[in-house]
VMD Tcl script that builds the backbone (N, CA, C; Angstrom):
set m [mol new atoms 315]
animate dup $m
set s [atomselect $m all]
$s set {name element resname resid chain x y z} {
  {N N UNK 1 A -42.746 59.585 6.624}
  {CA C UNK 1 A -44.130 60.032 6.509}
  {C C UNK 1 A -45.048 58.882 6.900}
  {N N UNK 2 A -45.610 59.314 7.339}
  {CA C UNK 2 A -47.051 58.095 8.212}
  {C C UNK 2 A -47.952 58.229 7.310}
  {N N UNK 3 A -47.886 56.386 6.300}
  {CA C UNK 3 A -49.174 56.463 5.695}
  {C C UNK 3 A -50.174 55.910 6.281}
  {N N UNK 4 A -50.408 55.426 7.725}
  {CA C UNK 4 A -51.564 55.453 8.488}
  {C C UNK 4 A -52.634 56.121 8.279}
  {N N UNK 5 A -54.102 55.813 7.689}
  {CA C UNK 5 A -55.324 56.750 7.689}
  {C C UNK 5 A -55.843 56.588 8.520}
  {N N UNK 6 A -55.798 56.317 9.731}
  {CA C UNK 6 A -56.304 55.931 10.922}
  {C C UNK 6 A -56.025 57.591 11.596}
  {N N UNK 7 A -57.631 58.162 11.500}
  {CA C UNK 7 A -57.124 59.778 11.523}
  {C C UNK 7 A -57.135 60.140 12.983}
  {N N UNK 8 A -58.439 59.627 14.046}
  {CA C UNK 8 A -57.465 59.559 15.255}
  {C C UNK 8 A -56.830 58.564 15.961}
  {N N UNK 9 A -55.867 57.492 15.211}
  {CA C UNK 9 A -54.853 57.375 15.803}
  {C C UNK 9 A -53.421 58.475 15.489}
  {N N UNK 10 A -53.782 59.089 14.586}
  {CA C UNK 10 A -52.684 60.152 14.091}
  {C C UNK 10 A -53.102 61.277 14.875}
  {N N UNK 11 A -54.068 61.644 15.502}
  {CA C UNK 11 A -54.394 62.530 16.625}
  {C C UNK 11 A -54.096 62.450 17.770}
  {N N UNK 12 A -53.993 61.095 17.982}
  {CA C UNK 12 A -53.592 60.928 19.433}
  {C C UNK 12 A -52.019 60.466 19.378}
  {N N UNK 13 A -51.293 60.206 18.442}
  {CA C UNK 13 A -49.818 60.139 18.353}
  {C C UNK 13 A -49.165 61.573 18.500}
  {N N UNK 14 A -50.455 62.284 18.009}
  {CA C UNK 14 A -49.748 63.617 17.718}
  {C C UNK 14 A -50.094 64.642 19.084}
  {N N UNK 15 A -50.904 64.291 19.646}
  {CA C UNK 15 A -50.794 64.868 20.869}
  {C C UNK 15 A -49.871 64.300 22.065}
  {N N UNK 16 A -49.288 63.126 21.813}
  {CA C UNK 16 A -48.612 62.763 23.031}
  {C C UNK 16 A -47.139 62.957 22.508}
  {N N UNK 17 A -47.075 63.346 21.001}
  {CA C UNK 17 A -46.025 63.640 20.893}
  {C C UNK 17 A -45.587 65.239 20.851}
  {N N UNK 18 A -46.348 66.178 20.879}
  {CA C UNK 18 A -46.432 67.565 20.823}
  {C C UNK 18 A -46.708 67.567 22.270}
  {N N UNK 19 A -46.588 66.760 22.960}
  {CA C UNK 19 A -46.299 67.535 24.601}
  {C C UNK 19 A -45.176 67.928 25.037}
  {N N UNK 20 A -44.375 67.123 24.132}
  {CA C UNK 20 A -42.821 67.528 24.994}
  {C C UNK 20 A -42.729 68.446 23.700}
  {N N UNK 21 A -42.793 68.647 22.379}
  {CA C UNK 21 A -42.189 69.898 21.896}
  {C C UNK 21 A -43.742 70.049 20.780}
  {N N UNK 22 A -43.886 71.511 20.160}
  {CA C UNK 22 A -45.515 71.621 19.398}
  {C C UNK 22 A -44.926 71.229 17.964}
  {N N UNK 23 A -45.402 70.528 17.689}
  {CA C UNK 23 A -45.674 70.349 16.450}
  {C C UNK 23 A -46.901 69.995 15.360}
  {N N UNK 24 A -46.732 70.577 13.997}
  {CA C UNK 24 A -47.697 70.898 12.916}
  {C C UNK 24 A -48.369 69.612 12.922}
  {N N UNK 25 A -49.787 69.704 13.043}
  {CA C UNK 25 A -50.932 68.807 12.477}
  {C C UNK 25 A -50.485 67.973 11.192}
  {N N UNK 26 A -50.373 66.316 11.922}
  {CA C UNK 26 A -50.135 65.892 10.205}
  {C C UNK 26 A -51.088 66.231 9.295}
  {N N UNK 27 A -51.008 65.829 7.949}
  {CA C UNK 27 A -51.614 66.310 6.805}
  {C C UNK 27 A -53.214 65.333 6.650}
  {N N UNK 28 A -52.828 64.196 7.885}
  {CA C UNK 28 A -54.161 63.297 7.317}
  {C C UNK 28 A -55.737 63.862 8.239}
  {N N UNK 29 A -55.087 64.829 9.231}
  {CA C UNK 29 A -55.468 64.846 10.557}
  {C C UNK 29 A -56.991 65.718 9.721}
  {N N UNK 30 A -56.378 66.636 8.695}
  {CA C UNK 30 A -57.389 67.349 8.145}
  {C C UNK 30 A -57.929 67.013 6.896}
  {N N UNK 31 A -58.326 65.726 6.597}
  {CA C UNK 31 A -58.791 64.864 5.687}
  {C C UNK 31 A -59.219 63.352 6.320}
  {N N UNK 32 A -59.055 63.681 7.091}
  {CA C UNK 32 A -60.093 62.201 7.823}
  {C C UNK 32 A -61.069 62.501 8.560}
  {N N UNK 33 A -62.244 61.657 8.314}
  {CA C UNK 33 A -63.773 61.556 7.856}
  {C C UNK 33 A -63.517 60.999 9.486}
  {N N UNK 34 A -62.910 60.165 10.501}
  {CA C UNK 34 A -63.155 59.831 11.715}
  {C C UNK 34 A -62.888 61.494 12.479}
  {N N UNK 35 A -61.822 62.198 12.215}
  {CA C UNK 35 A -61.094 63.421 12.971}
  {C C UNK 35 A -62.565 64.551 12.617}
  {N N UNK 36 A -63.396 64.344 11.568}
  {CA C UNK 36 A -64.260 65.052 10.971}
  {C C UNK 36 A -65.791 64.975 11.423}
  {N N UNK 37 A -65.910 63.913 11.956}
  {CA C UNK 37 A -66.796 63.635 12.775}
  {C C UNK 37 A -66.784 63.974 14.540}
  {N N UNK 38 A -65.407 63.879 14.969}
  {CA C UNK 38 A -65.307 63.829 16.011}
  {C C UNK 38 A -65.187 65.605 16.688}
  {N N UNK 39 A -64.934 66.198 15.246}
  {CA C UNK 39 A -64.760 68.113 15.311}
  {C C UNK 39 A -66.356 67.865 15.613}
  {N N UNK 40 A -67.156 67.455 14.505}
  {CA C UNK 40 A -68.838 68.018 14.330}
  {C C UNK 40 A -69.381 67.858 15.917}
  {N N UNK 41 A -69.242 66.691 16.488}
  {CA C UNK 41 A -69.716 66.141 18.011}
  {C C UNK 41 A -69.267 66.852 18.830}
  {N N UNK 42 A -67.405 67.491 19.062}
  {CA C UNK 42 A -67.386 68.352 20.335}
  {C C UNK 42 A -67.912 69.768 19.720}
  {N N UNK 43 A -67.863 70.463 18.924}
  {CA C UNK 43 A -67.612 71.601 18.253}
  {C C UNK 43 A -69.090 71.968 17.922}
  {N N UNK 44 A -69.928 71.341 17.240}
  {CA C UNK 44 A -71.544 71.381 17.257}
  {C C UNK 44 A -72.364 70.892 17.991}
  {N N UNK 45 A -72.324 69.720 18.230}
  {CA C UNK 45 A -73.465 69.244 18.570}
  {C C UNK 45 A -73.850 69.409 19.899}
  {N N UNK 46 A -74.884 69.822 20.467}
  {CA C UNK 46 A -75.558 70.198 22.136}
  {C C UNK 46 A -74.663 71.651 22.081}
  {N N UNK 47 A -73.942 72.374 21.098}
  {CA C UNK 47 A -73.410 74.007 21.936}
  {C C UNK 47 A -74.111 74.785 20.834}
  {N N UNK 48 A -74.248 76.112 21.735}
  {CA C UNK 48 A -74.518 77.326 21.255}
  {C C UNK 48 A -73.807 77.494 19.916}
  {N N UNK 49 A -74.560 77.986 19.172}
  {CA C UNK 49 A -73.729 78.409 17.172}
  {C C UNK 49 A -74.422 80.023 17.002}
  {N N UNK 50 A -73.166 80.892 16.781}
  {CA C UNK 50 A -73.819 82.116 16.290}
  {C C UNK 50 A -74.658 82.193 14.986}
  {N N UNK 51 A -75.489 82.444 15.241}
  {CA C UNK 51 A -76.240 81.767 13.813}
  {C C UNK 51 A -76.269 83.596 13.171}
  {N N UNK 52 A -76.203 85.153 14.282}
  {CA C UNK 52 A -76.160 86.149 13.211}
  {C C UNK 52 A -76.304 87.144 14.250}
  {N N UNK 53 A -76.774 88.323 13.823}
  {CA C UNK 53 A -76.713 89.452 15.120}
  {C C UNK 53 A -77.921 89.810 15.119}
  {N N UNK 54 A -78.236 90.359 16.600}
  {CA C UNK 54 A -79.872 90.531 16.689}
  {C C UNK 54 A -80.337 91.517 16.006}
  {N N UNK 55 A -79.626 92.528 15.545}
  {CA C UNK 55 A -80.256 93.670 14.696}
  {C C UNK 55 A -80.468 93.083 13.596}
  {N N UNK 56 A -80.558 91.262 12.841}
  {CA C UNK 56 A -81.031 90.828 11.960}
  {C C UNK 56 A -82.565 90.571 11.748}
  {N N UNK 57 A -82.565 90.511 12.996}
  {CA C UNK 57 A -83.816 90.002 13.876}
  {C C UNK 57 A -84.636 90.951 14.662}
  {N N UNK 58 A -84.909 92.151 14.208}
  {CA C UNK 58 A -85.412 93.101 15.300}
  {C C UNK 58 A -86.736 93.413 15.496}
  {N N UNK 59 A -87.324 92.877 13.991}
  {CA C UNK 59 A -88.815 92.706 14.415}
  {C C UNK 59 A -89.394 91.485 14.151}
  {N N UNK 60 A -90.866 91.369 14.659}
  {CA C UNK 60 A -91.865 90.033 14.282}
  {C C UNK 60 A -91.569 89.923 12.971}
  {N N UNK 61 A -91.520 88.875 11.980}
  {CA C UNK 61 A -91.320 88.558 10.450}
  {C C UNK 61 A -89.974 88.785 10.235}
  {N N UNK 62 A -88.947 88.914 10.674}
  {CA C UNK 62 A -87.328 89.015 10.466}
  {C C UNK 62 A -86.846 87.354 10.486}
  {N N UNK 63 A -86.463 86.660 9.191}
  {CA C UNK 63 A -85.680 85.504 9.273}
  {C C UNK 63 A -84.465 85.834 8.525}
  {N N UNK 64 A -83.571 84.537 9.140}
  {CA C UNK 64 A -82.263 83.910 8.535}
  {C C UNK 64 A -82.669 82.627 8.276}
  {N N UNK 65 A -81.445 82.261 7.123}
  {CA C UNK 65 A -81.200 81.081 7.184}
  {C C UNK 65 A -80.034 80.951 7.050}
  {N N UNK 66 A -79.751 79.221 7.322}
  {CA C UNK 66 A -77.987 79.210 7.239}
  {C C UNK 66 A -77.874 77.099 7.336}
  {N N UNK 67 A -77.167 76.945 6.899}
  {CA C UNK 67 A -76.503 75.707 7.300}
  {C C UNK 67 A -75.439 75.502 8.423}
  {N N UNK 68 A -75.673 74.443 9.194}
  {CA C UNK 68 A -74.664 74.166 10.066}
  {C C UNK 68 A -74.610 72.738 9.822}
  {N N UNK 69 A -73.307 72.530 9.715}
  {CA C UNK 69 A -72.667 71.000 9.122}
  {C C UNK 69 A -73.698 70.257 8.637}
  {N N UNK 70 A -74.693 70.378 7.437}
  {CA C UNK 70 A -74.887 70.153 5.915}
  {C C UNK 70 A -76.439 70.190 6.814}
  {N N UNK 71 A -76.997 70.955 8.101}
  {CA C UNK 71 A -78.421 71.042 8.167}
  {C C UNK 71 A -78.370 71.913 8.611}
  {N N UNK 72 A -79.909 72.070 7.617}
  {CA C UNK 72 A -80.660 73.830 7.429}
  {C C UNK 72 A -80.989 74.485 8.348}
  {N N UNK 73 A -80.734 75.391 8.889}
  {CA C UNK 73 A -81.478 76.219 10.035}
  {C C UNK 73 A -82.579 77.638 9.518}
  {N N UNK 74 A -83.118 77.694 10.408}
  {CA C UNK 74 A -84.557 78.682 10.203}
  {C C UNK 74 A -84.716 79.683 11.272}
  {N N UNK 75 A -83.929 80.694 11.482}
  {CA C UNK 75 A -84.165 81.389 12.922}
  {C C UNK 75 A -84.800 82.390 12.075}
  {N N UNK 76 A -86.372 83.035 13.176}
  {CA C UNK 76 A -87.088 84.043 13.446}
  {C C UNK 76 A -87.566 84.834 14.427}
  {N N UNK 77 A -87.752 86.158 14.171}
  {CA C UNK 77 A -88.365 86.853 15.132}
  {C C UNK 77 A -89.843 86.355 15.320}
  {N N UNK 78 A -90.519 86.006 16.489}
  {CA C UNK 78 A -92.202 85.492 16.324}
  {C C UNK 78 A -92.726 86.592 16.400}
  {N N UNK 79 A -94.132 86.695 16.103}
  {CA C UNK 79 A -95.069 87.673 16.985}
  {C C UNK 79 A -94.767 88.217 18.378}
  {N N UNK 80 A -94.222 87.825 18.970}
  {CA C UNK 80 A -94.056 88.405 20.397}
  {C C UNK 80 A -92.876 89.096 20.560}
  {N N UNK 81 A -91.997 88.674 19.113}
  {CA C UNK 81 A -90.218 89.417 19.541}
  {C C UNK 81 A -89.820 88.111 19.634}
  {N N UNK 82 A -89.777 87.142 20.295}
  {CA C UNK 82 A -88.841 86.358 20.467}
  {C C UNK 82 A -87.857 85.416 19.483}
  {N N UNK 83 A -86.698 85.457 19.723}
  {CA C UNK 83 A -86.276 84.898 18.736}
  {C C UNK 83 A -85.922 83.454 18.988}
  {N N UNK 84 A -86.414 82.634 17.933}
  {CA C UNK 84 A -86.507 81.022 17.717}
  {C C UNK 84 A -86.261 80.264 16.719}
  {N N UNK 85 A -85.501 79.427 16.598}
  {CA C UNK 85 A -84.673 78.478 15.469}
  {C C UNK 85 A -85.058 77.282 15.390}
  {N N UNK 86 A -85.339 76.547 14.113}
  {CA C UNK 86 A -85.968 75.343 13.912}
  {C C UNK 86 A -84.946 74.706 12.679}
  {N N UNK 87 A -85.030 73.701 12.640}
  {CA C UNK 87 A -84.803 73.054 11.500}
  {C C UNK 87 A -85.759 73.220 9.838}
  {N N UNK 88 A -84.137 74.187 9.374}
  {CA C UNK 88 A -85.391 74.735 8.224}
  {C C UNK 88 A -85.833 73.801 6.866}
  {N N UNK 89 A -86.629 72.339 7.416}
  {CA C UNK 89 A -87.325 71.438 7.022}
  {C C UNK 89 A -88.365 71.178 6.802}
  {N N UNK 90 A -89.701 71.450 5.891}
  {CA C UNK 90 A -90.819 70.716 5.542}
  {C C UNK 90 A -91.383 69.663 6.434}
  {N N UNK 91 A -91.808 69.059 7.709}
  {CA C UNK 91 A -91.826 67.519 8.162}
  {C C UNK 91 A -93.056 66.447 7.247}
  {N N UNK 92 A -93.608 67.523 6.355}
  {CA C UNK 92 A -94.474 66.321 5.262}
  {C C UNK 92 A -93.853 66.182 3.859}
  {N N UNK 93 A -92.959 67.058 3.428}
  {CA C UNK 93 A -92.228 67.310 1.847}
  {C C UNK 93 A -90.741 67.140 1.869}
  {N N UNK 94 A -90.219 67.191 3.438}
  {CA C UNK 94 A -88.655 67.144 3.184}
  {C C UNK 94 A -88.302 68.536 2.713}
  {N N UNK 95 A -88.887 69.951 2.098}
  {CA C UNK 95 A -87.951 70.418 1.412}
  {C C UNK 95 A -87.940 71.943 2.315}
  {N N UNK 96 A -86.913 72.730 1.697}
  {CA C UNK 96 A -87.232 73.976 2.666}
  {C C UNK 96 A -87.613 74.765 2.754}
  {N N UNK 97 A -87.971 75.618 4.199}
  {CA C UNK 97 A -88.843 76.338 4.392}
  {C C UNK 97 A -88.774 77.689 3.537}
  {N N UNK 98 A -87.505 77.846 4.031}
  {CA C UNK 98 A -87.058 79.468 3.633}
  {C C UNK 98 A -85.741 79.506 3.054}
  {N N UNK 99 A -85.169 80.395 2.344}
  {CA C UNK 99 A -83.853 80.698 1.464}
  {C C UNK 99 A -83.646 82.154 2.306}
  {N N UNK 100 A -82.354 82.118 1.921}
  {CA C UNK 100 A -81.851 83.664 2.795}
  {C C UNK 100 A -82.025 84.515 3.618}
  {N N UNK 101 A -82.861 85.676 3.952}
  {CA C UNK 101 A -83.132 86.497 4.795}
  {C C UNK 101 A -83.388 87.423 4.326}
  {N N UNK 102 A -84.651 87.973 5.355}
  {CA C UNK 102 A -85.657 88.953 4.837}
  {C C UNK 102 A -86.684 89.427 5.693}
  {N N UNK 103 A -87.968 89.271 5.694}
  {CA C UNK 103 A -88.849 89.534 6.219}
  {C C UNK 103 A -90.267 89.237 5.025}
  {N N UNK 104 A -91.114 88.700 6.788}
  {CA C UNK 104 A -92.562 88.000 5.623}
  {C C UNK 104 A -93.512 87.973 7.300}
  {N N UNK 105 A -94.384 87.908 6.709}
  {CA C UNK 105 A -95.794 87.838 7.287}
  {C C UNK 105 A -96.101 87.007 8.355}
}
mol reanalyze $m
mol bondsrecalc $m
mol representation Tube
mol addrep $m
């Protein structure tokens, strides 16, 4: 057993060794804070996130909210229909805008 916490060097042992035959994700691969960071960067950050379905959203005043990797999101229908997502953050209080989903003014 590899007590190495070095989580991607245990990623990259484990891919050059699962080329010639597949084998199971060691156990550290999904408890290391480097392998956990490096999911958030290809996997979130700069791509598209389903944040819900448009029949959530079908008129002006229709919000969600939701977290994506520990920040708040705020998607709404505007006045015009369009739908638009912000960081659901205060920028003078820090705190948040909105809780769950619904519809408001």
């Amino acid at each position: 057993m590899n007590t190495n916490t070095d989580g991607l060097g245990d990623l990259r042992r484990w891919a050059v060794d699962s080329k010639e035959q597949m084998r199971p994700l060691p156990f550290s691969l999904y408890s290391s804070p480097e392998v956990l960071d490096l999911e958030i960067e290809r996997l979130f950050d700069g791509e598209w996130v389903c944040a819900g379905h448009v029949s959530e959203l079908s008129k002006p005043g229709d919000f969600l909210t939701f977290d994506i990797v520990d920040k708040p999101v705020l998607v709404v229908c505007d006045d015009t229909g369009t739908i638009r997502s912000f960081l659901n953050v205060c920028v003078h209080r820090g705190s948040l805008l909105a809780e769950g989903s619904g519809h408001r003014k």
